[in-house]
C-alpha positions as MATLAB code, in Angstrom:
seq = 'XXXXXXXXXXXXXXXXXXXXXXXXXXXXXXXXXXXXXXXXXXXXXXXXXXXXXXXXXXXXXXXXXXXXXXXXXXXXXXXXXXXXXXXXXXXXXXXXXXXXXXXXXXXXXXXXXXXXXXXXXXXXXXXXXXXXXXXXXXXXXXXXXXXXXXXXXXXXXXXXXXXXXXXXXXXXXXXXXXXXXXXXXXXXXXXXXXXXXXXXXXXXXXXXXXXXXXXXXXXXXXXXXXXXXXXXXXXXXXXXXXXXXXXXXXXXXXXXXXXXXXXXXXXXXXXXXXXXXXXXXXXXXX';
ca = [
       4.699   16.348   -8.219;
       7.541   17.312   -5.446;
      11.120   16.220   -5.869;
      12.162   14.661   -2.275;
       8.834   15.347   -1.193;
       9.287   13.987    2.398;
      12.221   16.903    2.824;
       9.817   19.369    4.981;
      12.157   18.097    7.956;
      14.822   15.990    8.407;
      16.749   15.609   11.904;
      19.962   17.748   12.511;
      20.177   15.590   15.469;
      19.943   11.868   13.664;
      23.016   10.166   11.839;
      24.252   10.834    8.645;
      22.354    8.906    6.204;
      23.945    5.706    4.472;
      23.021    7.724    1.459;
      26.069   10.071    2.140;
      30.045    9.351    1.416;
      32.118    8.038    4.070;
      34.239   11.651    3.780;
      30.667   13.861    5.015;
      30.143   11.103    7.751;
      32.925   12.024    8.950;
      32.625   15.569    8.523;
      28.731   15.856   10.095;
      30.802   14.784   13.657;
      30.950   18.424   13.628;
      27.871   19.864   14.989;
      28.011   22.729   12.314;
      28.037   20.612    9.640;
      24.557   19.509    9.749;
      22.806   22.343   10.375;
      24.585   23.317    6.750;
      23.468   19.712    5.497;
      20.332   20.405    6.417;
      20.093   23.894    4.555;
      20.885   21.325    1.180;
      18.863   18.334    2.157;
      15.735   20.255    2.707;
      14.032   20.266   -0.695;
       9.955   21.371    0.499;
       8.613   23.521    2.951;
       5.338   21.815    3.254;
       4.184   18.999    4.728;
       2.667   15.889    2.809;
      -1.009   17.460    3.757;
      -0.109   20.771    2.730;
       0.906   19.378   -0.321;
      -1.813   17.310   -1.122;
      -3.922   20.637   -0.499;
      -1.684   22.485   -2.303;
      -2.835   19.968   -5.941;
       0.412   18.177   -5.657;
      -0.156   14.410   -6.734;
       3.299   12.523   -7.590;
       5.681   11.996   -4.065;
       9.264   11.523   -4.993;
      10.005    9.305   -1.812;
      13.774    7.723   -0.603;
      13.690    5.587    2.164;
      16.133    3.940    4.542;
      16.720    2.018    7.830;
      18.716    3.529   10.418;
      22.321    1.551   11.175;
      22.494    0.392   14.566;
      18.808    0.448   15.096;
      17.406   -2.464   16.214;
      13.584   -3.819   14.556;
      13.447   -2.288   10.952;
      11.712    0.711   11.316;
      12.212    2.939    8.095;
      12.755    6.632    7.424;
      12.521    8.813    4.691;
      15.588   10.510    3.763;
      17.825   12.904    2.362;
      21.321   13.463    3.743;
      19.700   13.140    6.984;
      16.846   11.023    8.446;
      13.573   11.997    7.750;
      10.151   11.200    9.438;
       8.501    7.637    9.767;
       7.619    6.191    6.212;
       4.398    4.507    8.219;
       3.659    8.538   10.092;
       3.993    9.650    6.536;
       1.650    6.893    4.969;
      -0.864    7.708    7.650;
      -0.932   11.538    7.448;
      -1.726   10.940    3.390;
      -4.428    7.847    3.909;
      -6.258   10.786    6.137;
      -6.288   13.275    2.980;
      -7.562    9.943    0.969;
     -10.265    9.154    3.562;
     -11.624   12.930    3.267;
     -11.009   12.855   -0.468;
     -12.471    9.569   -2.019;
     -11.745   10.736   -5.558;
      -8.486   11.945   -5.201;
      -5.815    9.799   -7.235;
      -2.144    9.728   -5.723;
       1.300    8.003   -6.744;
       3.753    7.264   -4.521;
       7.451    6.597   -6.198;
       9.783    4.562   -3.958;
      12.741    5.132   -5.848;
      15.510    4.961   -3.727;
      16.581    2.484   -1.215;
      19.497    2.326    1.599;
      20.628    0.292    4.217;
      17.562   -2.373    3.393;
      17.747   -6.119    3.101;
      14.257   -8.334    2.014;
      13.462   -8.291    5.542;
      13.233   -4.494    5.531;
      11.428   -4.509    2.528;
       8.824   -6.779    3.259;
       8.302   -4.722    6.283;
       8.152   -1.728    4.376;
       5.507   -3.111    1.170;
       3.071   -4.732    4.742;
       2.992   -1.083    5.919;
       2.114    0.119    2.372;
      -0.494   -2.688    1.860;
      -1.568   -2.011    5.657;
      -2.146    1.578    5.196;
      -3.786    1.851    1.832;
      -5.879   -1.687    1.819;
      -8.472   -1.549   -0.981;
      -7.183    1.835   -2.262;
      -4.062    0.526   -3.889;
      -4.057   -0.284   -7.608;
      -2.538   -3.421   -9.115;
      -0.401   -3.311  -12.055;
      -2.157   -2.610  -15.347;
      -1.691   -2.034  -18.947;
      -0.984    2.499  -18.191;
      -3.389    3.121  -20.770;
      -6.408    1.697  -18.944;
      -5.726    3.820  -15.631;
      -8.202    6.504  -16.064;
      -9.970    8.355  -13.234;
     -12.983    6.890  -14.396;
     -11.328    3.284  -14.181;
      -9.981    4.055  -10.638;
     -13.382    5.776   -9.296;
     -15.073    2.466  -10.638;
     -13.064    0.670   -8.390;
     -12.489    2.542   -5.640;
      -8.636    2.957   -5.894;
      -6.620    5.411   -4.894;
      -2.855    5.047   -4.867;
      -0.457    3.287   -7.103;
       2.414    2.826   -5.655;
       5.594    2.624   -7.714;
       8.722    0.474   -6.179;
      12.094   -0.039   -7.602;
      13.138   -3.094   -6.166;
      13.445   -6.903   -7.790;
      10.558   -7.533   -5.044;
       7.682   -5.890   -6.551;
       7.329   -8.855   -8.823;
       6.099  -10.688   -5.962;
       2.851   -7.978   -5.239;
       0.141   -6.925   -7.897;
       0.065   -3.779   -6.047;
       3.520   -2.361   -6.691;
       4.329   -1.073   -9.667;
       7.751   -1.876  -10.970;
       9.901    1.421  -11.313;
      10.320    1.331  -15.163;
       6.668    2.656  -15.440;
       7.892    5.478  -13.899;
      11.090    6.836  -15.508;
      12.238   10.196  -13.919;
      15.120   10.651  -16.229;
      17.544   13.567  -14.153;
      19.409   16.295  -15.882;
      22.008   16.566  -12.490;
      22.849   19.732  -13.849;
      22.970   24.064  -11.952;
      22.459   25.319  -15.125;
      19.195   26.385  -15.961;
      18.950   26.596  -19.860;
      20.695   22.734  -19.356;
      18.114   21.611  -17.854;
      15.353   23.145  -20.016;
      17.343   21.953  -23.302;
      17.337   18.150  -21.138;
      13.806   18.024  -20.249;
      13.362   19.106  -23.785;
      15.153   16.477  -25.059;
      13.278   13.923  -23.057;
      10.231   14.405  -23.305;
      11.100   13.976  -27.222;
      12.433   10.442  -26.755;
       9.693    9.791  -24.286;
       8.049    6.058  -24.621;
       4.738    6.676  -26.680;
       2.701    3.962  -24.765;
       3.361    1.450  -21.971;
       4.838    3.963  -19.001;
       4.080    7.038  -17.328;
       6.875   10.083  -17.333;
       8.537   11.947  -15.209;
      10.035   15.431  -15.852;
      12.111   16.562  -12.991;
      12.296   20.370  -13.275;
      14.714   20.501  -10.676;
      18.400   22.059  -10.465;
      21.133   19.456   -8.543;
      24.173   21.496   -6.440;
      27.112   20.015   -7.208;
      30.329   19.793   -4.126;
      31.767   23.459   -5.549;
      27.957   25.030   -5.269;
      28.008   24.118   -1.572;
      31.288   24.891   -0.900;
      30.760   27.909   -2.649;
      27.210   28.938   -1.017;
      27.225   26.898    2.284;
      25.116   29.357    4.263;
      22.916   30.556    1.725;
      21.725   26.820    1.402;
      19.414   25.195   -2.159;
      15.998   27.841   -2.094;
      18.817   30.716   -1.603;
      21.322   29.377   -4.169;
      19.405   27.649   -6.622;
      15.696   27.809   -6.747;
      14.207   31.468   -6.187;
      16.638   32.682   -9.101;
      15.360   30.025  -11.800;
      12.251   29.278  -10.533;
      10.519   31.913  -12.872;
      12.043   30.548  -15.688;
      11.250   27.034  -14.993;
       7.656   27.941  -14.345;
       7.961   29.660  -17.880;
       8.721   26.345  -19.219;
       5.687   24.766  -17.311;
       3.317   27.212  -19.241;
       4.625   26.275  -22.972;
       4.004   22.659  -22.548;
       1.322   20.466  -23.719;
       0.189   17.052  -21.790;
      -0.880   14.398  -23.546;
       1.033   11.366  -25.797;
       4.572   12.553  -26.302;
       3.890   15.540  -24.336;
       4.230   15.875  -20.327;
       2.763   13.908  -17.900;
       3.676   14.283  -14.540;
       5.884   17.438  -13.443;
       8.714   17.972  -10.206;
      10.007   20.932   -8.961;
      11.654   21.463   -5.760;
       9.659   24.098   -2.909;
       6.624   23.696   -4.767;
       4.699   26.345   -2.663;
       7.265   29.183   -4.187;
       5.104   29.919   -7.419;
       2.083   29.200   -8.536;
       3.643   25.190   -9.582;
       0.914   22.882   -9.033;
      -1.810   25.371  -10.601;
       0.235   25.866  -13.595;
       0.930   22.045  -13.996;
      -2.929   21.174  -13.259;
      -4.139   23.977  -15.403;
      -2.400   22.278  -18.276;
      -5.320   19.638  -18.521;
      -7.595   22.232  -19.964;
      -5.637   22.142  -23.099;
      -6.515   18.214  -23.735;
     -10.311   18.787  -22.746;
     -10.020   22.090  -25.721;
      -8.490   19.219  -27.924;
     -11.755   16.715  -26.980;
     -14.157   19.690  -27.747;
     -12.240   20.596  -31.067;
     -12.752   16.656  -32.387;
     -16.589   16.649  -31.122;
];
């Protein structure tokens, strides 16, 4: 998976985001200011079809609608305004099309600036861009590829918002806990996802471990040029990856994976080569 995977580009030239404080609204009146924001909110380098190509599976998606916008378009975003969510649904039903037994999730996790009426413009974009490939709510355990090849699905969309009640094909969010270590410190956030994965739910929800290092207000003041890949990422990255290879998937073990610039290492191979060790495990009890 990729943490704000949606990040590729955002739009120096948009507003702040509602997801920002009132004090960096302010500040972003500055023209300077958002060419730094953008060095912070810019969490991939590759676009949702390079990703896809790239193995990556799980999107980590926040969306908004844009203040003083009439009609209730919505954007991705982070800091700033991202692309389209319906250009963005499009661009990965086209990987789907070419790819009939490709499986993706899609974890709308973060809301701003939405009433219902935003929403239910949002979930009749989902349901008019995926049609038969989306996956109604089912007991986790039963979602195998073999169940979703069967049936021709393709997507199962997660949504964190009262409103998903009213759809079998969204998901409610707490089948997809991402718990977040919000921490710059490395061996933190190994000891965290360590901890986690330990008090993991056994049955019942999928998992979410977000490898991923958060800059708190003294990192940017402190690195404001160097921006997040400079500052945070290539130095730990290694280690992270490190981490990657020790796990096993599986109950109690990982199951779906985040990092931020997933294109940096070798992050999706490492994460998908993983799976050998359960089909070892199926050969060792046959």
């Amino acid at each position: 998976g990729s943490h704000d995977s949606f990040s590729y580009w955002v739009d120096e030239k948009s507003p702040v985001g509602p997801d920002q404080a009132t004090a960096i609204k302010r500040l972003a009146r500055i023209s300077l200011v958002k060419k730094i924001m953008k060095k912070w909110s810019v969490t991939q380098n590759l676009t949702f079809k390079e990703q896809l190509e790239g193995g990556i599976r799980y999107f980590d998606l926040r969306v908004s609608s844009k203040p003083g916008e009439t009609g209730q378009e919505i954007y991705f975003i982070h800091g700033l305004f991202g692309i389209k969510v319906r250009d963005g649904l499009k661009e990965i039903n086209t990987f789907l099309e070419q790819h009939p037994r490709e499986v993706i999730f899609l974890d709308f996790n973060h809301f701003y600036a939405m009433d219902d009426s935003h929403h239910y413009f949002l979930i009749n974009r989902i349901r008019s861009a995926f049609g038969s490939k989306l996956c109604s709510v089912e007991c986790v355990e039963y979602v195998t590829l073999q169940y979703m090849w069967e049936r021709k699905h393709q997507v199962l969309i997660f949504y964190h918002y009262p409103l998903c009640r009213e759809y079998p094909f969204l998901w409610p969010g707490n089948k997809m806990p991402a718990p977040w270590a919000n921490t710059t410190n490395v061996h933190k956030l190994l000891q965290f996802l360590e901890t986690t994965l330990e008090e993991r739910s056994r049955y019942g929800t999928f998992h979410v471990s977000q490898a991923i290092l958060t800059p708190r207000v003294k990192t940017i003041a402190r690195h404001l040029i160097r921006g997040l890949k400079n500052t945070l990422v290539h130095r730990n990255l290694p280690m992270i990856l490190n981490w990657v290879k020790a796990q096993k998937p599986g109950v109690m073990g990982v199951n779906i994976i985040t990092s931020d610039f997933v294109e940096l290492v070798d992050f999706a191979a490492t994460v998908i080569a993983l799976n050998d060790l359960l089909l070892e495990e199926d050969e060792s009890a046959t």
